[in-house]
C-alpha positions in Angstrom: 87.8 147.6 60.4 90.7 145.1 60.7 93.3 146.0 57.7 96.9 144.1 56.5 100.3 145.6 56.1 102.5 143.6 54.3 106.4 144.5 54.4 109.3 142.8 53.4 109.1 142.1 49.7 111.8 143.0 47.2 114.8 141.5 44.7 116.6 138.4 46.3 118.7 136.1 44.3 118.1 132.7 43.5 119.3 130.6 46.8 118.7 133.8 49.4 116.4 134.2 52.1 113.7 136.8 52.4 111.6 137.6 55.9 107.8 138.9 55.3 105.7 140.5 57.9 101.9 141.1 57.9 100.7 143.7 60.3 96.8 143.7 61.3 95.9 147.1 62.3 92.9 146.1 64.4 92.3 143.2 66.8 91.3 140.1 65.0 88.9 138.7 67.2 87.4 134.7 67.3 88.8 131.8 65.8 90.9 132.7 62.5 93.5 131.8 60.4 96.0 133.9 59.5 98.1 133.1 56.4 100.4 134.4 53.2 99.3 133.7 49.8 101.2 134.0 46.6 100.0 134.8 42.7 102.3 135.2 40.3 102.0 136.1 36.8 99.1 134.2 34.4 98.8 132.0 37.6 95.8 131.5 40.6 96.8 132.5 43.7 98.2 129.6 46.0 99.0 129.1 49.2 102.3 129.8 50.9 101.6 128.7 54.8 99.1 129.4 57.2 98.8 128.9 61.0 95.6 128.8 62.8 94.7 130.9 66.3 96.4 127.4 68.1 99.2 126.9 66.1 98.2 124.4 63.7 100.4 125.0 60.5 99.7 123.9 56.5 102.3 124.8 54.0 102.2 125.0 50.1 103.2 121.9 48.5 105.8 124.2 46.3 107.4 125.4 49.3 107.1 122.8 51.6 110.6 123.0 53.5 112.2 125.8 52.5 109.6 128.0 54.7 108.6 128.7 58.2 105.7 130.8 59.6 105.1 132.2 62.9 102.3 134.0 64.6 102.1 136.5 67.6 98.4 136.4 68.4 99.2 139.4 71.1 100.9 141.7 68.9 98.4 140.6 65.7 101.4 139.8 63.3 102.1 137.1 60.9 105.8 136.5 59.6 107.1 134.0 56.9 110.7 133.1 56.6 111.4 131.6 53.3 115.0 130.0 52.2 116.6 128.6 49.1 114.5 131.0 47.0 114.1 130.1 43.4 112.8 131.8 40.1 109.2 130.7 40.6 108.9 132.1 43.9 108.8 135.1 42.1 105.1 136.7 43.0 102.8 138.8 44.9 102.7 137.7 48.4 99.3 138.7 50.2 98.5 138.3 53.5 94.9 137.1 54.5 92.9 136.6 57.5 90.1 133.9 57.6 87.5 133.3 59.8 86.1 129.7 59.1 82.9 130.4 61.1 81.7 133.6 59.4 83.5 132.5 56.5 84.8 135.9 56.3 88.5 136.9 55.2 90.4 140.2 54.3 93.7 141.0 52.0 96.3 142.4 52.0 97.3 144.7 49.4 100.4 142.5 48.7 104.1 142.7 48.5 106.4 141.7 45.5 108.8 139.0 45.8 111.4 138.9 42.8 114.0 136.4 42.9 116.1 136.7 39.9 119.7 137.5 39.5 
């Protein structure tokens, strides 16, 4: 059974950067997008970015240029640099796994972002 580690949350101020990683414990196998997903407080969960097996990309409007995501299929990892962070960045980042054929996906358990100063 595949699970997600997510590391990297924590305080940044307003106009830092902040690195997130998403571990998969298991091989992820097929076709499957990998992503990170934010919620924060009162609000639905949204995306953040997401990169497909063959590097097609889609960001969060919200975000849109002020974040980066890369994958390593070989090492089953998912990283998201984020800069120019602002007060409503301020969530739970998850990481997720979706496999459009099955339409299957998995969690993480989530990591909290908090940019205040």
């Amino acid at each position: 059974q595949v699970q997600l580690v997510e590391s990297g949350g924590g305080l940044v101020q307003p106009g830092g950067s902040l690195r997130l990683s998403c571990q998969a414990s298991g091989s992820i196998f097929g076709v499957n997008s990998m992503g990170w997903y934010r919620q924060a407080p009162g609000k639905q969960r949204e995306l953040v970015a997401a990169v497909t097996g063959r590097g097609t990309k889609d960001f969060g409007r919200s975000v849109r240029g002020r974040v980066s995501v890369s994958r390593d299929n070989a090492k089953n990892t998912l990283s998201l640099q984020m800069t120019n962070l602002k007060l409503d960045d301020t969530a739970v980042y998850y990481c997720n796994v979706f496999w459009p054929k099955d339409n299957v996906q998995i969690w993480g358990q989530g990591t909290l972002v908090t940019v205040s100063s």
